[in-house]
C-alpha positions as CSV (number, residue, x, y, z in Angstrom):
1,X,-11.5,4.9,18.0
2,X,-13.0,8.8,17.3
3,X,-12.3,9.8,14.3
4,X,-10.5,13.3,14.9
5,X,-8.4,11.0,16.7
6,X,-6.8,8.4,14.0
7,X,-3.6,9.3,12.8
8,X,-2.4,7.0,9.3
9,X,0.8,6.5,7.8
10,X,0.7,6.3,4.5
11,X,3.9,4.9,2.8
12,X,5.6,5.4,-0.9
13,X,2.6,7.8,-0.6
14,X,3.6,9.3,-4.5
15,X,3.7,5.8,-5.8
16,X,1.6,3.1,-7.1
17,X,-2.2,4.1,-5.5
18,X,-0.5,6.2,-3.0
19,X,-1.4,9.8,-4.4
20,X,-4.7,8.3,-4.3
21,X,-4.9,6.8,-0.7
22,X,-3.9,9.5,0.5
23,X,-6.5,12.2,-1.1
24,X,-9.3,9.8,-0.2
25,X,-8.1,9.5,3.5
26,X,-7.1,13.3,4.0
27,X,-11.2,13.6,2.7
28,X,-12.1,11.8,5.8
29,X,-10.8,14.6,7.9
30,X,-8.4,12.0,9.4
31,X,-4.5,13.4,10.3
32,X,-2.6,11.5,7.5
33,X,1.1,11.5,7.4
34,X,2.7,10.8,3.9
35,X,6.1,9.4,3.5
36,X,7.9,9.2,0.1
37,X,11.8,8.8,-0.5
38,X,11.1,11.9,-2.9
39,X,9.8,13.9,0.4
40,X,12.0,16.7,2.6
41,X,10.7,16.7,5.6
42,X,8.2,19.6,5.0
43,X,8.7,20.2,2.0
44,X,5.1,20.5,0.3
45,X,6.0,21.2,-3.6
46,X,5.2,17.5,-4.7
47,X,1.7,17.5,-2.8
48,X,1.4,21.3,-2.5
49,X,-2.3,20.7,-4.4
50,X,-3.5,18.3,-1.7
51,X,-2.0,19.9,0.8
52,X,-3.9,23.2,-0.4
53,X,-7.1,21.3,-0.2
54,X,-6.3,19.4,3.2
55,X,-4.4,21.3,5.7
56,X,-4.7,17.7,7.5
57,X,-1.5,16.4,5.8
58,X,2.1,16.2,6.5
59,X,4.4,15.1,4.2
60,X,7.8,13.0,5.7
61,X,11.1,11.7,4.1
62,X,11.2,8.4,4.1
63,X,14.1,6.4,4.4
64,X,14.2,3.4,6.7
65,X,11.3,1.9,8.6
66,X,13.1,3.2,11.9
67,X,13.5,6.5,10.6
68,X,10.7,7.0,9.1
69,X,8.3,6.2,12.1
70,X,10.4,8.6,14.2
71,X,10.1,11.3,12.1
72,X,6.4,10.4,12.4
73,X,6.5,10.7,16.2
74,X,8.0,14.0,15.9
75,X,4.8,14.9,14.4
76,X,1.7,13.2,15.7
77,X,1.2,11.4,19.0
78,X,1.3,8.0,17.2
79,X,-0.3,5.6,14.9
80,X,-3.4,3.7,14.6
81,X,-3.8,3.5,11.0
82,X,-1.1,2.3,8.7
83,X,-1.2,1.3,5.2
84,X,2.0,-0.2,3.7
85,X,3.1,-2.5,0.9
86,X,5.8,-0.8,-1.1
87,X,6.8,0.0,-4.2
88,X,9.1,-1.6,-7.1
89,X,8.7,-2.1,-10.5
90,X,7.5,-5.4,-11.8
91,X,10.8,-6.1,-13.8
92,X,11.3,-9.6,-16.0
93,X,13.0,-12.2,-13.5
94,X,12.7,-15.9,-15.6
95,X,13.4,-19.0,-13.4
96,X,17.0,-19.4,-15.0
97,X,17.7,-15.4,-13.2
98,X,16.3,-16.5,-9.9
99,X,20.0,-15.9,-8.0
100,X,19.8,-14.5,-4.5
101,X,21.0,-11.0,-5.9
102,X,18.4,-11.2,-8.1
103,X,15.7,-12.4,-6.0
104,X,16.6,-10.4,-2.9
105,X,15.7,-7.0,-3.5
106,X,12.0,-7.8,-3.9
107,X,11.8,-9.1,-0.7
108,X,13.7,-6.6,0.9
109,X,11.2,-4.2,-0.7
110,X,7.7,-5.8,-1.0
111,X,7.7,-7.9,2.2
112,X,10.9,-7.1,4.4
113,X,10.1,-3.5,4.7
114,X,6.0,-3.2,5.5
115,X,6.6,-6.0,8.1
116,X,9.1,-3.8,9.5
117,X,6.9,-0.6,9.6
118,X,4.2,-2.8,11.6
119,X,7.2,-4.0,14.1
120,X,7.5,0.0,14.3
121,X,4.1,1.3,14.7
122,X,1.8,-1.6,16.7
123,X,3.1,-1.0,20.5
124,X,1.2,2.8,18.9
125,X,-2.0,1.1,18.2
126,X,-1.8,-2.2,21.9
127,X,-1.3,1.5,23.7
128,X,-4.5,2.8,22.3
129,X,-6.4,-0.8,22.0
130,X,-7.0,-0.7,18.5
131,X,-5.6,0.0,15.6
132,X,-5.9,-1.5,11.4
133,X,-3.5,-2.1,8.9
134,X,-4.0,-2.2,5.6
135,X,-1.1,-3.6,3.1
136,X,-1.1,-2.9,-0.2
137,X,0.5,-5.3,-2.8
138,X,-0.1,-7.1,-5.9
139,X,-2.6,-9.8,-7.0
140,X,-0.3,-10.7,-9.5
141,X,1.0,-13.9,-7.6
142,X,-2.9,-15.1,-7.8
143,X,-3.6,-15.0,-11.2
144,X,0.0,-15.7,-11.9
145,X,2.4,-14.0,-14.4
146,X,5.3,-16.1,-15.9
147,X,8.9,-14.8,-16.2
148,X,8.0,-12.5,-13.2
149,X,8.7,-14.9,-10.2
150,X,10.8,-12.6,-7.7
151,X,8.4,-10.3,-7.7
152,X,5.5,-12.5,-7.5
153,X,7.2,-14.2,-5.0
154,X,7.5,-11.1,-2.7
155,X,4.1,-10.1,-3.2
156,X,2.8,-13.1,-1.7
157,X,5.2,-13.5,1.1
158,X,3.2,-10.0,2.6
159,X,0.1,-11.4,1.7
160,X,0.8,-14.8,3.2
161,X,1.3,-13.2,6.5
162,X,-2.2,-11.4,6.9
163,X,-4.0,-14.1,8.3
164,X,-1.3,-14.7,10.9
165,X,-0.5,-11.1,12.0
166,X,-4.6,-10.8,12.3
167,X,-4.8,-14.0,14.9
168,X,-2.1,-12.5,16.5
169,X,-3.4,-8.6,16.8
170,X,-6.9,-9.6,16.9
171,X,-6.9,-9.8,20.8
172,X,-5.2,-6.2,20.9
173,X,-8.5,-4.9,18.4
174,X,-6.2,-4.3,15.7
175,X,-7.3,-5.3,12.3
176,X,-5.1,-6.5,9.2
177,X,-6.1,-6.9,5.9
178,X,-4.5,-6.3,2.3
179,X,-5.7,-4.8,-0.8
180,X,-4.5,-7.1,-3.1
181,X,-4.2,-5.1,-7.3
182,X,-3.8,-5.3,-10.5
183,X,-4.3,-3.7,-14.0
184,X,-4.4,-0.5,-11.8
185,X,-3.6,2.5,-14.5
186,X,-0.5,4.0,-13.0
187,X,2.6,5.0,-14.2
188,X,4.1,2.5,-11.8
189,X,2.8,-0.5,-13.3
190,X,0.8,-0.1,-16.2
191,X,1.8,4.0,-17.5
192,X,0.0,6.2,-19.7
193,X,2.4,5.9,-22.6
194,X,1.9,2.0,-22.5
195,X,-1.7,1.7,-22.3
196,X,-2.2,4.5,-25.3
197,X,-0.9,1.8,-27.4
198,X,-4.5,0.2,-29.0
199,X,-2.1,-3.3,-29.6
200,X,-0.6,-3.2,-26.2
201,X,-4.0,-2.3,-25.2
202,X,-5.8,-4.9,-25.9
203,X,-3.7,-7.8,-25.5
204,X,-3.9,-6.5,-21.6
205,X,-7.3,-6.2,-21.5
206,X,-8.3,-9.6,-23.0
207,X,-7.3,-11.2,-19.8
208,X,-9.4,-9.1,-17.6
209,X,-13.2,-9.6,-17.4
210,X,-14.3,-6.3,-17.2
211,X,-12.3,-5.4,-20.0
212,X,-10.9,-2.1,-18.5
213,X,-7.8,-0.6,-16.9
214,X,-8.9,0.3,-12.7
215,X,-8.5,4.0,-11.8
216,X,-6.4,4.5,-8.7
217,X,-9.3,5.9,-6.7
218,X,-11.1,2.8,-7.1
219,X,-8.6,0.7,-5.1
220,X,-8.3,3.8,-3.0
221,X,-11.7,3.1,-2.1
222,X,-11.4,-0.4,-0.8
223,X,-8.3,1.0,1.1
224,X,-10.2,3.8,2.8
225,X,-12.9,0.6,3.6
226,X,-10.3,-1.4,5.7
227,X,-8.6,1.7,7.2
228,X,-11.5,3.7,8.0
229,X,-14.7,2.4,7.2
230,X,-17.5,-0.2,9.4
231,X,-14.7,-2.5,9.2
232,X,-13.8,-3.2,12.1
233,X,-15.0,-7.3,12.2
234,X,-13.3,-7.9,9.2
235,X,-9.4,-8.9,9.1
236,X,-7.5,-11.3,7.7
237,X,-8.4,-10.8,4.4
238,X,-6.7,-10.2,1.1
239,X,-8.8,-8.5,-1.5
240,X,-8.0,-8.9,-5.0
241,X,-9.2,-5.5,-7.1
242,X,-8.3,-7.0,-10.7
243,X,-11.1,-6.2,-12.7
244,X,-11.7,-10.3,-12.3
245,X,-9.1,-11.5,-13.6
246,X,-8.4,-13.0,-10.0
């Protein structure tokens, strides 16, 4: 694949690391097309800063995994690059709350949905005869985190299927892998207003090994290294960027 060439799709692009993915993948030169639920289609206020710095991004409503993708299409010519794993806080679930209406949304969410953009956007990348994806989720379900078990639950369901969807695309030259985080500094997971707290603080810290909170850029990094980088023999993987603690 040339490079003025790739086109990614970058969900929840204001959530989580996605402010981040996307700054360090517009950098690249590459044509990146955000989608966010917070998004008109067009409508540049909430990124008008990147965009003024990288005329290469568009910025999409997102809705459905259907809708999204088409509005996509009415952009660019397709897809070769997309990098998915949505977003939803990590809210207390203990085992005696694990109903179906409980449980459900996660999966709808975490794993449901990023499957569904890949059913939407890998005919783009067979047509061009390669293509990577690149979820992002949680390494929460590694190290484990008690009285969280719906959303642990979804976040390895998307990482479960990496090794699978990479036999499976491997033949087509498209590679999967998942950047697997945690103790991420975001407002999504761990916010500003929580992590000023010196108590909160360090009980947090003393169960990572490098004793700091990651900056979003960092897991950007290993993003932009599947996506874009001298990657292309790797898949399959699931990377956990935890500061050790998995």
């Amino acid at each position: 694949m040339k490079e003025e060439k790739h086109v990614v799709l970058v969900t929840d692009a204001m959530s989580f690391i996605g402010p981040s993915v996307v700054e360090t993948l517009a950098a690249k030169g590459v044509r990146v097309v955000a989608a966010d639920p917070a998004f008109d289609d067009g409508d540049a206020n909430l990124i008008a800063d990147l965009q003024s710095r990288h005329r290469n991004v568009v910025a999409i409503h997102q809705t459905t995994p259907a809708e999204t993708v088409a509005r996509a299409r009415e952009i660019v010519d397709g897809i070769d690059i997309l990098c998915t794993g949505g977003v939803l806080p990590a809210t207390k679930t203990p085992a005696a709350q694990l109903t179906e209406d409980i449980t459900r949304p996660f999966f709808e969410k975490l794993a449901i949905e990023p499957l569904a953009y890949v059913a939407h956007t890998v005919e783009d990348m067979k047509a061009r005869g390669a293509g990577r994806i690149v979820f992002l989720t949680s390494a929460g379900f590694i190290g484990g985190i008690p009285n969280y078990g719906a959303y642990a639950a979804s976040r390895a369901a998307l990482a479960g299927v990496v090794r699978s969807l990479a036999m499976e695309l491997g033949s087509s030259g498209i590679s999967v892998n998942a950047i697997a985080a945690n103790f991420i500094a975001t407002e999504a997971y761990f916010p500003k207003a929580l992590i000023e707290q010196p108590t909160v603080r360090d009980k947090i810290l003393s169960r990572v090994p490098l004793r700091r909170f990651g900056d979003p850029m960092e897991a950007a990094a290993a993003v932009e290294f599947f996506a874009l980088g001298n990657s292309g023999f790797v898949t399959g993987q699931v990377m956990s960027i935890s500061g050790g603690w998995s």
